[in-house]
TORLOGU-271635 format. One record per residue (C-alpha): residue in three letters; residue number from 1; x negated, y, z negated. Coordinates in Angstrom, 1 decimal, decimal comma. Example, Ala and Ser with C-alpha at 12.3 -4.5 7.8 and 13.67 -1.06 7.14 Angstrom:
! residues 2
('ALA' 1 (-12,3 -4,5 -7,8))
('SER' 2 (-13,7 -1,1 -7,1))
***
This chain:
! residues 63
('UNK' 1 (-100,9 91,4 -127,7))
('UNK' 2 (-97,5 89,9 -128,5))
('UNK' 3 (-96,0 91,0 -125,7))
('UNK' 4 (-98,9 90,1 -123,3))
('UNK' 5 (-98,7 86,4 -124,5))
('UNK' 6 (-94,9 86,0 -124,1))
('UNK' 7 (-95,4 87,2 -120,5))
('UNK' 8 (-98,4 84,9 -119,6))
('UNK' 9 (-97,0 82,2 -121,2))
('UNK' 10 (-93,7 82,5 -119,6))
('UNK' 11 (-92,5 79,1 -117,2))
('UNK' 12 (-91,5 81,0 -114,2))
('UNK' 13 (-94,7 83,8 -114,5))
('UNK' 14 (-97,2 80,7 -114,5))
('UNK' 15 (-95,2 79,2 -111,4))
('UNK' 16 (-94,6 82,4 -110,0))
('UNK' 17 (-98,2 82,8 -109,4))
('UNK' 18 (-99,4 79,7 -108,1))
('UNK' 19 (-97,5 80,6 -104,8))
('UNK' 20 (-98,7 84,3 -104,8))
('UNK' 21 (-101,5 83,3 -104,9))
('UNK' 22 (-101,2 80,4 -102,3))
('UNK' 23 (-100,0 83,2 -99,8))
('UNK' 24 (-102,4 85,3 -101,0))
('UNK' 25 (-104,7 82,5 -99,4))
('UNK' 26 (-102,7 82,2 -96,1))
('UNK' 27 (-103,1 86,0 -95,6))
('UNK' 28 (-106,7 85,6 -95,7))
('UNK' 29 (-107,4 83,3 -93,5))
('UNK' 30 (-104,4 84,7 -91,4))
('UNK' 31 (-106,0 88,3 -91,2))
('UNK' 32 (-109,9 87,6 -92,3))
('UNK' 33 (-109,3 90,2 -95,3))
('UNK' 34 (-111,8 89,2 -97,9))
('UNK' 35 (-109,9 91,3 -100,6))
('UNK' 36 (-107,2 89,2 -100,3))
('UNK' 37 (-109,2 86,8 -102,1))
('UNK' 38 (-109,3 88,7 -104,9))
('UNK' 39 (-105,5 88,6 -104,9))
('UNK' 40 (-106,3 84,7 -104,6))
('UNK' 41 (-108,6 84,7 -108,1))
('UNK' 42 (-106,5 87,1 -109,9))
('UNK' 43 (-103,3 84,8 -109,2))
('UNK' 44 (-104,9 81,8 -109,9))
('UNK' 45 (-106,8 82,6 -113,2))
('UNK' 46 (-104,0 84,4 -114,4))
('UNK' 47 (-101,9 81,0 -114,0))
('UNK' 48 (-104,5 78,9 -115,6))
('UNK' 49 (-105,0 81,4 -118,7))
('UNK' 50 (-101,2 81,2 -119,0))
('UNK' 51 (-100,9 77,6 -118,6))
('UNK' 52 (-103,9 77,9 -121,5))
('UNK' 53 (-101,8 80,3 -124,0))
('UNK' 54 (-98,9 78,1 -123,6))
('UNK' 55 (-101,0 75,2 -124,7))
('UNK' 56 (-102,5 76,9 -127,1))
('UNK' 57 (-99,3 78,0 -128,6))
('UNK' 58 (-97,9 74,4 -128,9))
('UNK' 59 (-100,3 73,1 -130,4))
('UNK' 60 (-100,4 76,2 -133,4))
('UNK' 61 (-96,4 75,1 -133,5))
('UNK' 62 (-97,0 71,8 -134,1))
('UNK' 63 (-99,2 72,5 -137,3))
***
């Protein structure tokens, strides 16, 4: 579990997949593949709930 939060909540993983998943995007409007916007979700919610264990993690610091 450790391990899955220091890679979520990593800077460059969170920014890393707001662009995946912005290309993701492009790719399926490009090529009308629907399960590329799968690729879309996964990037996107996997950004937010790392953006959300980082918060969640400064705030448990500050305590």
């Amino acid at each position: 579990m450790r391990v899955a939060r220091r890679i979520l909540g990593n800077f460059w993983f969170i920014h890393l997949m707001v662009p995946l998943g912005l290309l993701a995007l492009w790719g399926s409007i490009e090529q009308d593949n629907e399960y590329l916007l799968l690729c879309v979700l996964l990037s996107f919610s996997g950004a937010i709930c790392g953006a959300f264990i980082r918060v969640v993690d400064a705030v448990r610091s500050k305590k």
